[in-house]
DRENFIVO-685921 format. One record per atom (N, C-alpha, C): residue number from 1; x, y, z; atom name; chain. Coordinates in Angstrom, 1 decimal. Example, Ala and Ser with C-alpha at 12.3 -4.5 7.8 and 13.67 -1.06 7.14 Angstrom:
i_east_north_up_at_ch
1_13.2_-5.7_7.8_N_A $
1_12.3_-4.5_7.8_CA_A $
1_13.2_-3.3_7.8_C_A $
2_12.8_-2.2_7.1_N_A $
2_13.7_-1.1_7.1_CA_A $
2_12.9_0.0_7.9_C_A $
END
This chain:
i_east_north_up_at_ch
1_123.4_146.1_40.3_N_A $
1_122.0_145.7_39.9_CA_A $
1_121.5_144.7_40.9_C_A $
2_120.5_144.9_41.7_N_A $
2_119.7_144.0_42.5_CA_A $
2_118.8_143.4_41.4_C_A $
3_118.5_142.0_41.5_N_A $
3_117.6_141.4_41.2_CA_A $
3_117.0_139.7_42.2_C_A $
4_115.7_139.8_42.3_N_A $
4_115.4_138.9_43.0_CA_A $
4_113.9_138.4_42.2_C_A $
5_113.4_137.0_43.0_N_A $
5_111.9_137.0_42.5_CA_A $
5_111.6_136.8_44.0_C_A $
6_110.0_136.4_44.2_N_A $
6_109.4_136.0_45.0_CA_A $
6_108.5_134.6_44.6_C_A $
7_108.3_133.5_45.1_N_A $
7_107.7_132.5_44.7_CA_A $
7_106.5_132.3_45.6_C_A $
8_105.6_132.4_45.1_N_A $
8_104.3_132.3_45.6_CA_A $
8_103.5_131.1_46.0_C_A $
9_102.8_130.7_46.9_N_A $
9_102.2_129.2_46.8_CA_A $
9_100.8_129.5_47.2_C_A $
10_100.1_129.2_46.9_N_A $
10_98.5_129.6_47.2_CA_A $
10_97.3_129.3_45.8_C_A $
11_96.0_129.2_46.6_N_A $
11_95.3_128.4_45.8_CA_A $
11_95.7_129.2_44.0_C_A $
12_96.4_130.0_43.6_N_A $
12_97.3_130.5_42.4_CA_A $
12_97.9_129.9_41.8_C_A $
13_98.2_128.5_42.5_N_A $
13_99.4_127.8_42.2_CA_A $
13_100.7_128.4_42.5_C_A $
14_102.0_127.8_41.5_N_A $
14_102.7_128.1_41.8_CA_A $
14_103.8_129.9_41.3_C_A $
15_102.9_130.8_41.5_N_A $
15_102.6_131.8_41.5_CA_A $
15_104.2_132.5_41.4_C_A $
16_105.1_133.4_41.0_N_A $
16_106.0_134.3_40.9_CA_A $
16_105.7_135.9_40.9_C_A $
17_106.6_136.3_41.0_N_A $
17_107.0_138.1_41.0_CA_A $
17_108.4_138.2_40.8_C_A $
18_108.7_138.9_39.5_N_A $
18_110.2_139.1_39.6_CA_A $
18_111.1_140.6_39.8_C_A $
19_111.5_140.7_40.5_N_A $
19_112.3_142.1_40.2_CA_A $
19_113.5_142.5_40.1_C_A $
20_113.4_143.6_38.9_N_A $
20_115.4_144.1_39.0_CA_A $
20_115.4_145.3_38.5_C_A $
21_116.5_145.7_38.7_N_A $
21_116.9_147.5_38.3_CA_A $
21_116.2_148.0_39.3_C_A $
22_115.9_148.0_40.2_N_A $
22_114.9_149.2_41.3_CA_A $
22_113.5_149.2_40.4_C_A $
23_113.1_147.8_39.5_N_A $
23_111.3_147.8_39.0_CA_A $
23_111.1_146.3_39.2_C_A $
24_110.0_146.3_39.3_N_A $
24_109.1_145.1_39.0_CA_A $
24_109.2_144.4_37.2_C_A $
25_109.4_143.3_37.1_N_A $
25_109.4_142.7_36.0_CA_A $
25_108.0_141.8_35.7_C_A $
26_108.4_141.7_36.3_N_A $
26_106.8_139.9_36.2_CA_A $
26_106.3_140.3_37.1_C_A $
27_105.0_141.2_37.3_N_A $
27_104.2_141.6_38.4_CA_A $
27_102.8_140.8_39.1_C_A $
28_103.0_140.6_39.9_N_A $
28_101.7_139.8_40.8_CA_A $
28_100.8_140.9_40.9_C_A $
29_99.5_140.8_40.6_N_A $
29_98.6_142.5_41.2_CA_A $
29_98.4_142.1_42.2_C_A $
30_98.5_141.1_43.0_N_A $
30_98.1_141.6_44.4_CA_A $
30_96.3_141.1_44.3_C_A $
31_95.7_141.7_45.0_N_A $
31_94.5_141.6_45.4_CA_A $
31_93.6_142.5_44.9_C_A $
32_93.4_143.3_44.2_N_A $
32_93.1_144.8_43.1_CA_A $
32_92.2_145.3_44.1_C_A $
33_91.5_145.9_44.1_N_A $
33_90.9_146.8_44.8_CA_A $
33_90.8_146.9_45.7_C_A $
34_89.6_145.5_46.3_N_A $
34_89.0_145.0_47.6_CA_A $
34_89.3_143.8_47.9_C_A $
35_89.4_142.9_48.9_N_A $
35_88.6_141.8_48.9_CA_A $
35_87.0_141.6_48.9_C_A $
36_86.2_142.7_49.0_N_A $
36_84.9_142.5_48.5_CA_A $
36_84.8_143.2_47.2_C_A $
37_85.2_143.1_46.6_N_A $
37_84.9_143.7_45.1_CA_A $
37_84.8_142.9_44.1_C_A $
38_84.1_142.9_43.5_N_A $
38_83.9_141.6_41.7_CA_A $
38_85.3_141.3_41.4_C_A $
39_85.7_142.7_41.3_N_A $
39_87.3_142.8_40.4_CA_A $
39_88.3_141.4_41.0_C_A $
40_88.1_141.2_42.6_N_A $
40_88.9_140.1_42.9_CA_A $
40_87.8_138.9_43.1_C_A $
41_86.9_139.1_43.2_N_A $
41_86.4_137.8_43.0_CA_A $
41_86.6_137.2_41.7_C_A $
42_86.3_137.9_40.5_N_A $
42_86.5_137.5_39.4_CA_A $
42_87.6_137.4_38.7_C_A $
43_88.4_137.7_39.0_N_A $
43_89.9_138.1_38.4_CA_A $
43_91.3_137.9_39.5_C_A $
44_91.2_138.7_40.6_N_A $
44_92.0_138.5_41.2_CA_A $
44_92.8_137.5_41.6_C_A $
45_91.5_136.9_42.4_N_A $
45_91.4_135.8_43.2_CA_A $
45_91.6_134.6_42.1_C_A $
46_91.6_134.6_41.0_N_A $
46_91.4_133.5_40.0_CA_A $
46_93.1_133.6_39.8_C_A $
47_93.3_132.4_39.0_N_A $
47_94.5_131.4_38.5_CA_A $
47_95.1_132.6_37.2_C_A $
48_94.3_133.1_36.1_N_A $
48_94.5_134.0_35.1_CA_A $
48_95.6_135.3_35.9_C_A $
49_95.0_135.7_36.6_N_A $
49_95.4_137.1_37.2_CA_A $
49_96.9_137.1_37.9_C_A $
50_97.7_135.8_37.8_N_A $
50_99.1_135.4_38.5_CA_A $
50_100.0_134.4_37.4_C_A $
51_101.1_134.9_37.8_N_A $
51_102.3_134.2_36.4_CA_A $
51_102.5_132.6_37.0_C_A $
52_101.7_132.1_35.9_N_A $
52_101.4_130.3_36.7_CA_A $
52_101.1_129.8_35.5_C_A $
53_100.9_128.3_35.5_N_A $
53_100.1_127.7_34.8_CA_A $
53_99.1_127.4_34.9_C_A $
54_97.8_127.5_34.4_N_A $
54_96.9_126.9_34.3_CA_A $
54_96.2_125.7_33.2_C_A $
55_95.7_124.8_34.2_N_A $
55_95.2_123.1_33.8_CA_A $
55_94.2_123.8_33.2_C_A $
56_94.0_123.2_31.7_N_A $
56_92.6_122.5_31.0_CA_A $
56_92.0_123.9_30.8_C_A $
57_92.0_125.2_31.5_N_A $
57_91.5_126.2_31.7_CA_A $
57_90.7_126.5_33.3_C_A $
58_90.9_125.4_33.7_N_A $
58_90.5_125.5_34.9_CA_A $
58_90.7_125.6_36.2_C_A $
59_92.1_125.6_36.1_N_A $
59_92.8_125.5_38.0_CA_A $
59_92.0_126.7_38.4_C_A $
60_91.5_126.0_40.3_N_A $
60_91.0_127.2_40.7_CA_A $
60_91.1_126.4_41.9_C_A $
61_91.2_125.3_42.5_N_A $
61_91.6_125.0_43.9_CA_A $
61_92.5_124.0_44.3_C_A $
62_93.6_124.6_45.2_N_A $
62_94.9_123.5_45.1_CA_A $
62_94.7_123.3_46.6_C_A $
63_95.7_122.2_46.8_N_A $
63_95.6_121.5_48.3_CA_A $
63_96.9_122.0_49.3_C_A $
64_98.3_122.0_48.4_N_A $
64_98.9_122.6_49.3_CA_A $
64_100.2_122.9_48.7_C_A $
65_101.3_123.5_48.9_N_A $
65_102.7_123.3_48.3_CA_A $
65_103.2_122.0_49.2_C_A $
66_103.7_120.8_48.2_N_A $
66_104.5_119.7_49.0_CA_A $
66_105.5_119.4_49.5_C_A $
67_106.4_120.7_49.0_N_A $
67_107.7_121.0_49.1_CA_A $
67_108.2_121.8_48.7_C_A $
68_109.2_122.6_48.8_N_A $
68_110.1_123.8_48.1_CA_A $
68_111.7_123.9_49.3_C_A $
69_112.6_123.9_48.0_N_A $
69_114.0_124.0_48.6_CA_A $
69_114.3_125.6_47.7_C_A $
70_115.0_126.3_49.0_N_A $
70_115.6_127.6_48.0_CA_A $
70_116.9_127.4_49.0_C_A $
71_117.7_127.6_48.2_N_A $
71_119.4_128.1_47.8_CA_A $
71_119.8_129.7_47.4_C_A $
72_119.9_130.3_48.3_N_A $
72_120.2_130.3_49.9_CA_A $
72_118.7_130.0_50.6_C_A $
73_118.7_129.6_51.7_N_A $
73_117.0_129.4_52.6_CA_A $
73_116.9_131.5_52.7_C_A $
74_115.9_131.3_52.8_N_A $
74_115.2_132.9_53.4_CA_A $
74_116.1_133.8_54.8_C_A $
75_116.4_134.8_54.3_N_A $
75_117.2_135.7_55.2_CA_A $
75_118.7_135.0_55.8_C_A $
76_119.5_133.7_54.8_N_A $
76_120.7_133.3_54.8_CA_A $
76_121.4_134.3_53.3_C_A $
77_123.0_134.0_53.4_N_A $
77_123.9_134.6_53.0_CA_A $
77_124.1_133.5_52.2_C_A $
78_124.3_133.7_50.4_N_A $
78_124.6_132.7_49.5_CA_A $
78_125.8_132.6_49.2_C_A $
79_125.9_131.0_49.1_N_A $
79_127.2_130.6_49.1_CA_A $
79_127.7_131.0_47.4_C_A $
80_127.2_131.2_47.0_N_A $
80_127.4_131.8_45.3_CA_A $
80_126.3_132.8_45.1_C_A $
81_126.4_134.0_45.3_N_A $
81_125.8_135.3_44.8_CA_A $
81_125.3_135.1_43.3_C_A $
82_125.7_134.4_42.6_N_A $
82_126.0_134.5_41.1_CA_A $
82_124.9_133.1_41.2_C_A $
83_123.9_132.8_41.7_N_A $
83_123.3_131.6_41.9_CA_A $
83_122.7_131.3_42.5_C_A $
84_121.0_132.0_42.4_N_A $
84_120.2_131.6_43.4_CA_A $
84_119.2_130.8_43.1_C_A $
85_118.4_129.9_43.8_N_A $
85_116.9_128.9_42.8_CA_A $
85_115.9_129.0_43.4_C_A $
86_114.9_128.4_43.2_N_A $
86_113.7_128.0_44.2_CA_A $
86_113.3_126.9_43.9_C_A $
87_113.2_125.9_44.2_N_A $
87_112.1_124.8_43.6_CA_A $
87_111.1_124.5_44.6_C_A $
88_109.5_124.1_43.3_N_A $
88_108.4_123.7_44.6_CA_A $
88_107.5_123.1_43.9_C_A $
89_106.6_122.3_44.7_N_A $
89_105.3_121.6_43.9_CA_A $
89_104.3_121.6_44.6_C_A $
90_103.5_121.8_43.8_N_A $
90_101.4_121.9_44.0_CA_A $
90_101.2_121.2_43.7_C_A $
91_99.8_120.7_44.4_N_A $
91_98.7_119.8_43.8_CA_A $
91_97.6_120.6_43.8_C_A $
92_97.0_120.5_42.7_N_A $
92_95.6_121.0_42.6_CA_A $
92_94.2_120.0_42.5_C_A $
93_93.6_120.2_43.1_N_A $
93_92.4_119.8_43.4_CA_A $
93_91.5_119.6_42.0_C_A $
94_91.1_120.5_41.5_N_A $
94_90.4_120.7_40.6_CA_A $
94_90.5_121.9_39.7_C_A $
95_91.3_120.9_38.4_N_A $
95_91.3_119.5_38.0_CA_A $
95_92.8_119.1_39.3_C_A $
96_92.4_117.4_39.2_N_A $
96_93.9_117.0_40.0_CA_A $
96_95.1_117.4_39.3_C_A $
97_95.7_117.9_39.4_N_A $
97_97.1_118.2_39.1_CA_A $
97_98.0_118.1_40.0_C_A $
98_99.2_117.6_38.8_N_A $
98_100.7_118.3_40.2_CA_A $
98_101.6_119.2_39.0_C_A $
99_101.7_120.2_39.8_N_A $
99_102.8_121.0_39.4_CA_A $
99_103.9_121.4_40.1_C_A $
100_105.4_121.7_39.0_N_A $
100_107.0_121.8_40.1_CA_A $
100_106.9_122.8_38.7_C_A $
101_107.8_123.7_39.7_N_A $
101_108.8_124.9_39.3_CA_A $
101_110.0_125.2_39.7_C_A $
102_110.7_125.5_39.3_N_A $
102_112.5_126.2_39.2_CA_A $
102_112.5_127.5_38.6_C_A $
103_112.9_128.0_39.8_N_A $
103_113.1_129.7_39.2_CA_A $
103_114.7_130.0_39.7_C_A $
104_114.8_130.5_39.0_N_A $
104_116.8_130.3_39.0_CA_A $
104_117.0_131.7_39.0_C_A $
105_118.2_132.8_39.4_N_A $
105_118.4_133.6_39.0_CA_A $
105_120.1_133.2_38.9_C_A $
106_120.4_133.8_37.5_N_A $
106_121.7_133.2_37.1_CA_A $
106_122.8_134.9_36.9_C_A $
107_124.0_135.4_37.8_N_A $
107_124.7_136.8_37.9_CA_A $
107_125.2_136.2_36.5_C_A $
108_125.5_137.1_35.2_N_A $
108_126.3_136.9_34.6_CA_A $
108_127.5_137.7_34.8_C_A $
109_127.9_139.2_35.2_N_A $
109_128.7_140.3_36.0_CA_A $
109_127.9_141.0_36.9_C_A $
110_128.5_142.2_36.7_N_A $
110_128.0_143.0_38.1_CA_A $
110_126.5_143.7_37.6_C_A $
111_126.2_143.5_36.0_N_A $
111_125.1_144.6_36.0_CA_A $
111_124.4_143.5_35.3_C_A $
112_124.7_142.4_34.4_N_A $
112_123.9_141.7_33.4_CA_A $
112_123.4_140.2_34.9_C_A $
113_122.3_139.8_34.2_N_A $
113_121.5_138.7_35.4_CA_A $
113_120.8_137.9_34.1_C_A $
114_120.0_136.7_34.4_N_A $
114_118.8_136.6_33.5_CA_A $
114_118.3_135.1_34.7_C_A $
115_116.8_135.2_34.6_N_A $
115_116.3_134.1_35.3_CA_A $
115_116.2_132.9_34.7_C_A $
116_115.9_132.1_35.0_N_A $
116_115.8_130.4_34.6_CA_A $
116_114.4_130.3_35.4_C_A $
117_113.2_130.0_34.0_N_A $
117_112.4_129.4_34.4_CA_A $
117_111.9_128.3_34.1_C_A $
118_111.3_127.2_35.2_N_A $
118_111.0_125.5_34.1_CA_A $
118_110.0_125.3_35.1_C_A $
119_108.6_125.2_34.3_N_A $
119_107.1_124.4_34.6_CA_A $
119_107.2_123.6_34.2_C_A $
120_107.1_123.2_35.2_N_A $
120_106.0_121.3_35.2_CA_A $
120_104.6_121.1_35.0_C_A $
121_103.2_120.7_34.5_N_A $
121_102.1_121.0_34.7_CA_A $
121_101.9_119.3_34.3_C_A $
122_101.3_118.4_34.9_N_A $
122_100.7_117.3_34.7_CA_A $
122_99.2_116.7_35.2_C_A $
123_98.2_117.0_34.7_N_A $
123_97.4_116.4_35.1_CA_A $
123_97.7_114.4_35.5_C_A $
124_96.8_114.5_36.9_N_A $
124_97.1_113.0_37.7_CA_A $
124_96.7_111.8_37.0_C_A $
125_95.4_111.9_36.5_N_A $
125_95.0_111.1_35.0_CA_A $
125_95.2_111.7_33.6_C_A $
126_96.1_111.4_33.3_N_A $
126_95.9_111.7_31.9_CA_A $
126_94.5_112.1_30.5_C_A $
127_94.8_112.8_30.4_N_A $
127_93.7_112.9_29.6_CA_A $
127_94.0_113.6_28.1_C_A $
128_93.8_112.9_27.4_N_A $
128_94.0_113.3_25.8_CA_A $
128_93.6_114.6_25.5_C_A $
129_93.2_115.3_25.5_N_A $
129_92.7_116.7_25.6_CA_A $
129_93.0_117.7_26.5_C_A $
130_94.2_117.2_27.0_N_A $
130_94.7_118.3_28.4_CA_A $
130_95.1_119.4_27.3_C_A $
131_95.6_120.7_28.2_N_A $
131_96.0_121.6_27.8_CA_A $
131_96.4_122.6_28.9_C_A $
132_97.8_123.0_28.7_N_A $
132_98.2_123.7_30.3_CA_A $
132_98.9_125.1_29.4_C_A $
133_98.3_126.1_29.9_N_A $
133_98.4_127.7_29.6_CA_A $
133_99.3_128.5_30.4_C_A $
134_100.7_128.7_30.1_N_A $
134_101.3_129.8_31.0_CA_A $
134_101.0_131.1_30.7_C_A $
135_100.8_131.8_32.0_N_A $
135_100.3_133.4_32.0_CA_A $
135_101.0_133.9_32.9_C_A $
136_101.8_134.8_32.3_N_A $
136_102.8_135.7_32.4_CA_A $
136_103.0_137.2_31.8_C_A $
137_102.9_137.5_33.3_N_A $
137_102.1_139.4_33.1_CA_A $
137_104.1_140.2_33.0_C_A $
138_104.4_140.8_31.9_N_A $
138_105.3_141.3_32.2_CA_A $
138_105.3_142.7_32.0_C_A $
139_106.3_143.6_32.6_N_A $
139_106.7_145.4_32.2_CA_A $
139_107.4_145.1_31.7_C_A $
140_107.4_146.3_30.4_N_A $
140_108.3_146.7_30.1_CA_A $
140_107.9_147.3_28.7_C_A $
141_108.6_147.9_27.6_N_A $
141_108.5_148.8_26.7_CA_A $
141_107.7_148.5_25.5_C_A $
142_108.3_147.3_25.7_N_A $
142_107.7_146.5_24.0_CA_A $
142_108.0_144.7_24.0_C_A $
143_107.9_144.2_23.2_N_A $
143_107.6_142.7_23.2_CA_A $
143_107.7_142.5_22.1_C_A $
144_108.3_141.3_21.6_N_A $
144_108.5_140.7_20.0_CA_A $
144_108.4_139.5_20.3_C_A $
145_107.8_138.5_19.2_N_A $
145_108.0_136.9_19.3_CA_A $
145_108.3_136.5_17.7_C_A $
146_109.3_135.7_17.9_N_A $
146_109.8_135.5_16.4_CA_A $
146_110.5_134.1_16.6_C_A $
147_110.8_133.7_15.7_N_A $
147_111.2_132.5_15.2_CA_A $
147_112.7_131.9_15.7_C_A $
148_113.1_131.0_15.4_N_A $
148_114.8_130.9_15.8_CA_A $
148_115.5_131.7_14.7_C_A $
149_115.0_131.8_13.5_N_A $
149_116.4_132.4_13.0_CA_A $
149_115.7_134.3_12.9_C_A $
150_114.9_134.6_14.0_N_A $
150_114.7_136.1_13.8_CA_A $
150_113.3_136.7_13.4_C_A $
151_113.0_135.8_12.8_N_A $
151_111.6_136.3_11.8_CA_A $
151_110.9_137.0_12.7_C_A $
152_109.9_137.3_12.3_N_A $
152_108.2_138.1_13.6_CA_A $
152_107.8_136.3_13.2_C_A $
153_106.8_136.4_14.2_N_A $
153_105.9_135.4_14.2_CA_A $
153_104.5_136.0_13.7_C_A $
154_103.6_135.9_12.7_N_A $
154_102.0_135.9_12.7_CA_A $
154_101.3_135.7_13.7_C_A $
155_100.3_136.6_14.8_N_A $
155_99.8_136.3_16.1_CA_A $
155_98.6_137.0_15.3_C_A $
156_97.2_136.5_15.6_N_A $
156_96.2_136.5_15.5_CA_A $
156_95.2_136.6_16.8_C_A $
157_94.1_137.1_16.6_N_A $
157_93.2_137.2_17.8_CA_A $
157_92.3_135.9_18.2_C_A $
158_91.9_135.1_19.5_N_A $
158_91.2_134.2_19.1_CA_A $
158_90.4_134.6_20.4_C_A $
159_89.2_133.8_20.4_N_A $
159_88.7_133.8_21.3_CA_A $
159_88.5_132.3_22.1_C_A $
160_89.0_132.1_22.0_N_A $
160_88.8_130.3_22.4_CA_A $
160_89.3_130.7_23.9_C_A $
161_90.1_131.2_24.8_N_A $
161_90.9_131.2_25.9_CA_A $
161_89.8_132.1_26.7_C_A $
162_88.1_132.1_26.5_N_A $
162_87.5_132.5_27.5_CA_A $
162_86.4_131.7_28.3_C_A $
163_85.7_132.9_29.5_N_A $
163_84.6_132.1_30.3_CA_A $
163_83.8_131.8_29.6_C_A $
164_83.4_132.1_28.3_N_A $
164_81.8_131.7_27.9_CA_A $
164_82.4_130.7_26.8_C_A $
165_83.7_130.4_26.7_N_A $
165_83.8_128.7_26.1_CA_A $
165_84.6_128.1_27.2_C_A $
166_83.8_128.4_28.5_N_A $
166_84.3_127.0_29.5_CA_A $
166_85.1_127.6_30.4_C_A $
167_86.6_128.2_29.7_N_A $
167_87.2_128.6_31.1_CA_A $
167_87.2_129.4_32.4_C_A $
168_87.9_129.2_33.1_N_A $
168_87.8_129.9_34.6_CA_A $
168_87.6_131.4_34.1_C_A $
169_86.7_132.0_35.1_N_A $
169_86.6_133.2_34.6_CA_A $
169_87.9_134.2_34.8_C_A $
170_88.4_135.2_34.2_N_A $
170_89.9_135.8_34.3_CA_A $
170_90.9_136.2_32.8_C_A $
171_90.1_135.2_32.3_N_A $
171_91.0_135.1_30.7_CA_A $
171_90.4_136.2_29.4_C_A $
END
């Protein structure tokens, strides 16, 4: 079983793609259509459209990645196959933010894997009303969210997470 991610750094923040089994798991779309098309102006190119956090509802321009260490470095040979990471941090502009990520892939044998993911999202001033959204596009068959001891969870529809109550448009 091959599995890898890709870690992304761009006005997206700090953006992922994961893959294993010969598929895509956590998919980045890329750029959809055009670069002259609505579809990425409005969506693509926005914060919504990539597996990241987003500030307040609004990340949409960062300043730079500050740093990122990966184990093994790019196109080296790992000293533990069974153990690869990435860590990295953004600042975003507006709103100011800093954000770090750890994306781990952890061999449990030859066919079983599972990733290790840990967001950071901190707005630079505090603000009583923050609120940081992870969006995470994944494949696959089906999906459940349930409790610790098993249950379903009750999920309801809301509209609060769009552009015409404020946020970036994408949601």
């Amino acid at each position: 079983m091959v599995v890898h991610a890709r870690f992304f750094s761009h006005n997206n923040g700090l953006s992922i793609e994961i893959f294993g089994a010969g598929r895509i798991l956590g998919a980045d779309p890329g750029p959809g259509s055009s670069y002259w098309e609505s579809d990425h102006r409005h969506y693509y190119s926005r914060t919504p459209a990539h597996n990241t956090v987003i500030v307040n509802g609004h990340s949409k321009q960062g300043r730079s990645m500050e740093g990122i260490t990966m184990v093994p470095e790019c196109g080296e040979e790992a000293d533990d196959p069974n153990f690869i990471y990435a860590q990295g941090e953004f600042k975003y502009t507006s709103p100011e933010a800093t954000q770090q990520r750890t994306l781990a892939l952890v061999r449990v044998d030859e066919t079983t894997a599972f990733f290790f993911d840990v967001f950071r999202s901190k707005l630079d001033e505090t603000d009583e009303n923050e609120y940081h959204d992870f969006i995470y596009h994944n494949m696959g068959d089906g999906m459940s969210v349930s409790d610790l001891t098993g249950e379903p969870l009750y999920l309801e529809a809301s509209n609060l997470l769009t552009s015409e109550k404020g946020n970036i448009r994408g949601y």
